[in-house]
C-alpha positions, 0 to 999 in steps of 0.5 A: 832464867835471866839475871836479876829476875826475883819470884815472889818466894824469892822476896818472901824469904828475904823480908823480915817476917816479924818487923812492924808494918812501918818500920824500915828497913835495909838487909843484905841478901845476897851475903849473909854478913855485910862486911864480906860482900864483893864483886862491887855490888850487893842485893838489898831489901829493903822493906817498904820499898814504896816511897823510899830514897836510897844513896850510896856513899851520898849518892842517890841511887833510889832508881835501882830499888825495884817494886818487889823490895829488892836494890841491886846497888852497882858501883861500890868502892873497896872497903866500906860503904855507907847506905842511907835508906830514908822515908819522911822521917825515918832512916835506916843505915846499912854498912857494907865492905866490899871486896875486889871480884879477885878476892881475897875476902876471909882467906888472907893474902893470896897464895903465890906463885899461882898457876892459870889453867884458864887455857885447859879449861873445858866448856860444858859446850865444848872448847876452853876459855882460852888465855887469861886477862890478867895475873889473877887469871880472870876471863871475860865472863861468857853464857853458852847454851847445851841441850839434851838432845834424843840422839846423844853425841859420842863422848868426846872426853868432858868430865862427869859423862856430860858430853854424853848427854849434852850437845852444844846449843847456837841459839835458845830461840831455835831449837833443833828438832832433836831436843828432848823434853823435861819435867821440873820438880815443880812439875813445869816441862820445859825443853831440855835446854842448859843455860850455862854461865862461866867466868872467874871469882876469886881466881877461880872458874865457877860454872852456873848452869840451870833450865833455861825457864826452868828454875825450880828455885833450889840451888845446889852446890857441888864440891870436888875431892882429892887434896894430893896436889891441891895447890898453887893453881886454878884447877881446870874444873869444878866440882861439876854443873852438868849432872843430868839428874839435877838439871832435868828437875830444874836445879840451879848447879853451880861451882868453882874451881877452887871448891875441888880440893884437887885444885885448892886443899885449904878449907878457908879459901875453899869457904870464902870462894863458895861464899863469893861464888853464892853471892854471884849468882843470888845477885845475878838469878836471886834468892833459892829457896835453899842451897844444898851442898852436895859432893864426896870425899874432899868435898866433904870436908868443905860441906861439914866446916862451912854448914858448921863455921859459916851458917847461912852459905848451906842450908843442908848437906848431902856427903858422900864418902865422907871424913869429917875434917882434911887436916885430923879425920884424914891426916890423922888416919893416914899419917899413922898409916905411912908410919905403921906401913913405914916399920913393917916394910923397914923397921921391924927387923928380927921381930916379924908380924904375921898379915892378920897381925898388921892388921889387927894393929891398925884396925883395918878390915883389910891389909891392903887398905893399910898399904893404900892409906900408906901412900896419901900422906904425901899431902903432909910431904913437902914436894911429893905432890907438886906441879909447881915449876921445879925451879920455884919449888922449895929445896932445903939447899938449893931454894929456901924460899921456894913455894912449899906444896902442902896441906900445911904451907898451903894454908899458913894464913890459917897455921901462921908461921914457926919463927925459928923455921919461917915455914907453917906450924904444924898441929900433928902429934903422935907423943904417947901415942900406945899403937897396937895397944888394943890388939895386944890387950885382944891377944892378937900381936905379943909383948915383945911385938908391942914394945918393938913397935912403938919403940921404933914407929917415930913420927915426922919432921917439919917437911913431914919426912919420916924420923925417929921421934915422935912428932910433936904439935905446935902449941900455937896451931892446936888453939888456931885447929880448935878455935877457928873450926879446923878441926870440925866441931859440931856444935855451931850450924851443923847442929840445926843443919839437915845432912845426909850422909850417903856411903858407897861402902869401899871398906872391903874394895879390893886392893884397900881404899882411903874412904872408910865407914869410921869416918862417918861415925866420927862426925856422928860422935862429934855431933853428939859430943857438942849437942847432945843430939844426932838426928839431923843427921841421916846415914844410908849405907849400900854396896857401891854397885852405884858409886855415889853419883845420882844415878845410885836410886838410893841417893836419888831418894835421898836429894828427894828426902832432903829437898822435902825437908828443907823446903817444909823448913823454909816454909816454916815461919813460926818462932819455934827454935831452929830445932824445933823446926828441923825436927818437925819438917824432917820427913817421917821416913828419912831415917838410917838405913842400909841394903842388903848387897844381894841381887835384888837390895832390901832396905834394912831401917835401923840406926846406924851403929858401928859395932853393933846391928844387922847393917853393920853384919853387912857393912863393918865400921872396922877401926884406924890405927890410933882408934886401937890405940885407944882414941875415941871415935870422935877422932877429934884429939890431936895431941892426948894429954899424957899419964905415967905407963901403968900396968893397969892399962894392960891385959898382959903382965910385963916383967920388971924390965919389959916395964922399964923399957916401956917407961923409957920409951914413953918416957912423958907418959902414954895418952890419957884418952878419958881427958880431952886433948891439949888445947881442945875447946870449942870453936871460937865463934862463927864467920871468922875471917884473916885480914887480907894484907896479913897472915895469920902468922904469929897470932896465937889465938 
């Protein structure tokens, strides 16, 4: 496929279906609002397109409007520009605010100091993309070609087993006698042959790679994990172009390096580079037919904030191992880990607990998962995970002013800043939190057990080291988690937005992990909390013998599934309700279901629940600390509202003085989990963005 080459469905999707014959009009495509375009172009349609003038700024540039309906317009200047379309007598005006290629354009001002990796870059074709051009670490943007030879190379280290498969390709004219063939899903074969495009957008690398002649016309968009170290740097990867299962279909895949939460643990700069890095290649190849976001752990909270905040970027999402947000689905976990971890191992002095006892107060279906969970909230920790040169670092006595590696300060445009400490605010709070509340009332751990814990557990300080009170939230960054979709609603676009949620189970994978079966039922309850419904949503469970890469025939089923449902959606152009649509074009067979995990795997079809079923027999949901605690499985409280200690809330009886030692203890009050959390509402609004030459610093939204 060459740039700026548009099919025929390319152009049925972006005319207005139900406009009059003769009314003209101008629409951005290749962004779905026109206040956010960048990169100094934009693709229009503009409907009729015979007999039309069109000026940029005043200046005709009619020669760029093509046959088909669609305009690439070149050369718009930073910040607004007007566009006139004009036939006879009629005319349509469209404004568009362009924004440099280097961003930022929702995210706020740019983080520094910012580290180039453009030299530890690694080429799909092999080699990297050498030094940077310039501060915002930019290189000239490239085309190599790779193909699928019948006698693979040894592998030479490229990530995600590529240099396994693909060999580096001189000239697409002359193919070596060794290349294979592929069958597209829209049943073209073609040769095996890779186009791949890298430059950067936003001061990241982004790969786009596609059959070349082969485009099924569907876009994927992949999204890397992690979070620990997340900051301050390019990232010498993206979230992956080079899926072998995707390219033989004929997927467009395409990426960037800030949408690996390894390189960029901020879900804002994260959205804003996938809307820019979308932008690019709709401008370059033309409109898909969907997008489908697809990647696991971190990847996930990108996939869940962008369908539901930013709608029209993703038109469905296939999760894996998933959380349902960064800062609360998996801070939330986590933090409370580190603190439990923290007084087992150092604070509980005379009074001991057994094994299964720890275990019962966190929830877990594994201690060792409690000691793992222990060891990731160095992501709240400033300096714990840091690359940044020591001397640029922040140190309390030494340097001040120093760059601050974490989640928070990473993302202060969105926190804005504490006046009285100058750094972000924080919206983490643990006051009045009862751990071990419901293993005390199972009878698994005693009273006197209970009080010691939560008399000593504490909380962290603002550098997210351990203290001994109790943390409290920011009133500020509570409103700004709620209102700007921090913490993942559900009820905007995720609520009409087909998800596969696919996970390899690892609750029970020796020496315990992060990625936890809970966390897929939170966002089910999240989605049904704001709209009443969960049937956009598909869960398939298995036994991880796969891990979660195309090559799990569970999960290649299901890029089939979903490719069948967003396509019929697409298809669908009544005036039936984006519900009803959804519901009608789902596949009638893609539904919940789980594995047996013997030899020969059996599918089991029944909805998923996390206490109950035969898939759960398999596949035990468990709990998280403060889901013992008595917080709902949404986990979308961050700090409870509180009520007076009452005995009522227990299945033990306290003596007069244990009671007393409880009132002083929670001396505001216990958490009130059947009323919502201070501050808690629904989000705001959708496509929210910060001004680019402020942060959000001292708003309190």
């Amino acid at each position: 496929m060459r740039p700026h080459t548009l099919t025929a469905l390319a152009v049925a999707m972006a005319l207005p279906l139900t406009a009059p014959a003769q009314s003209l009009q101008l629409h951005v495509v290749s962004n779905p609002r026109p206040e956010f375009v960048s990169g100094g172009d934009v693709l229009l349609s503009v409907t009729p397109a015979q007999g039309v003038r069109l000026t940029l700024n005043g200046t005709d540039v009619t020669s760029a409007v093509r046959p088909d309906g669609f305009a690439l317009v070149k050369n718009l200047n930073d910040g607004p520009n007007t566009l006139v379309a004009t036939a006879g007598k009629t005319t349509s005006k469209l404004i568009v605010v362009n924004h440099p290629i280097t961003g930022p354009v929702i995210s706020g001002p740019h983080e520094q100091p910012f580290a180039c990796e453009t030299e530890k870059f690694m080429l799909m074709s092999g080699g990297t993309l050498g030094k940077p051009l310039d501060a915002n670490c930019s290189v000239a943007t490239r085309v190599d070609y790779v193909y699928k030879s019948t006698n693979p190379p040894a592998p030479a280290g490229r990530g995600r087993g590529a240099a396994m498969v693909f060999k580096p390709l001189a000239d697409p004219k002359n193919l070596p006698a060794d290349v294979t063939m592929t069958t597209t899903s829209l049943g073209k074969q073609v040769p095996f042959v890779v186009r791949v495009e890298t430059g950067t957008i936003n001061r990241g690398v982004y790969e786009i790679a596609m059959l070349e002649g082969g485009w099924n016309q569907r876009l994927i968009y992949t999204f890397g994990g992690g979070c620990a170290g997340g900051w301050f740097k390019q990232g010498t990867g993206t979230g992956g172009v080079d899926d072998e299962a995707m390219l033989e279909q004929g997927y467009a895949v395409a990426s960037n390096s800030l949408n690996v939460f390894g390189n960029d643990c901020s879900e804002l700069l994260a959205i804003e580079t996938m809307m820019m890095t979308k932008e690019h290649f709709i401008e370059a190849y033309g409109v898909p037919t969907f997008t489908l976001g697809f990647g696991g752990s971190g990847a996930t909270y990108q996939q869940h904030q962008i369908g539901d905040g930013y709608p029209g970027l993703l038109d469905g999402l296939i999760v894996q191992r998933s959380f349902p947000d960064m800062e609360f689905g998996t801070v939330g976990m986590i933090s409370d880990s580190r603190l439990l971890a923290n007084y087992f191992d150092t604070l509980a002095g005379p009074v001991t607990f057994t094994d299964e006892q720890k275990r019962h107060i966190a929830g877990l279906g594994q201690l060792a998962t409690l000691t793992t969970n222990s060891l990731n909230p160095g992501r709240i920790t400033v300096g714990e995970y840091c690359s940044v040169p020591e001397a640029r670092r922040y140190d309390p006595v030494k340097n001040p002013t120093g760059a601050r590696c974490d989640v928070y300060d990473h993302a202060v445009n969105v926190w804005g800043k504490d006046p009285k400490t100058g750094f972000a605010r924080r919206p983490i709070d643990n006051v009045g939190v009862q751990y071990g509340l419901g293993a005390l009332n199972a009878g698994a751990i005693t009273k006197e057990q209970f009080i010691d814990l939560n008399a000593k557990i504490g909380g962290y300080d603002n550098d997210g080291k351990i203290v001994a009170t109790r943390t409290v939230a920011d009133p500020a960054a509570l409103r700004i988690a709620y209102r700007m979709g921090r913490m993942t609603w559900g009820g905007a676009g995720l609520a009409t937005t087909p998800i596969l949620d696919y996970r390899a189970y690892l609750d029970d994978a020796p020496g315990g992990n992060i990625h936890l079966r809970y966390h897929s039922f939170s966002t089910r309850e999240r989605l049904q909390k704001a709209n009443g419904y969960t049937d956009n949503q598909v869960m398939l469970t298995d036994d991880r013998r796969w891990g979660d890469s195309l090559k799990a025939p569970v999960l290649r089923q299901g890029l089939a599934q979903m490719d069948q449902w967003l396509t019929k959606l697409t298809d669908d152009t009544s005036k039936d309700s984006k519900l009803t649509k959804l519901r009608r074009a789902k596949p009638a067979d893609f539904v919940d279901a789980c594995w047996t995990r013997d030899e020969h795997p059996q599918k089991i079809v029944e909805r998923q629940l996390p206490n109950a079923g035969k898939c759960n027999e398999l596949y035990p949901a468990n709990s998280f600390p403060r889901g013992v605690a008595g917080s709902p499985l949404a986990a979308d409280v961050i700090k409870c509202q509180l009520k007076p200690v009452s005995a009522a809330d227990y299945k033990v009886t306290f003596t007069a003085d244990e009671m007393a030692r409880l009132k002083e203890i929670f001396a505001g009050g216990v958490c009130d989990w059947k009323k919502s959390g201070v501050e808690q509402q629904p989000m705001a609004g959708t496509w929210q963005s910060l001004p680019a030459a402020t942060a959000a610093g001292n708003s309190t939204r």
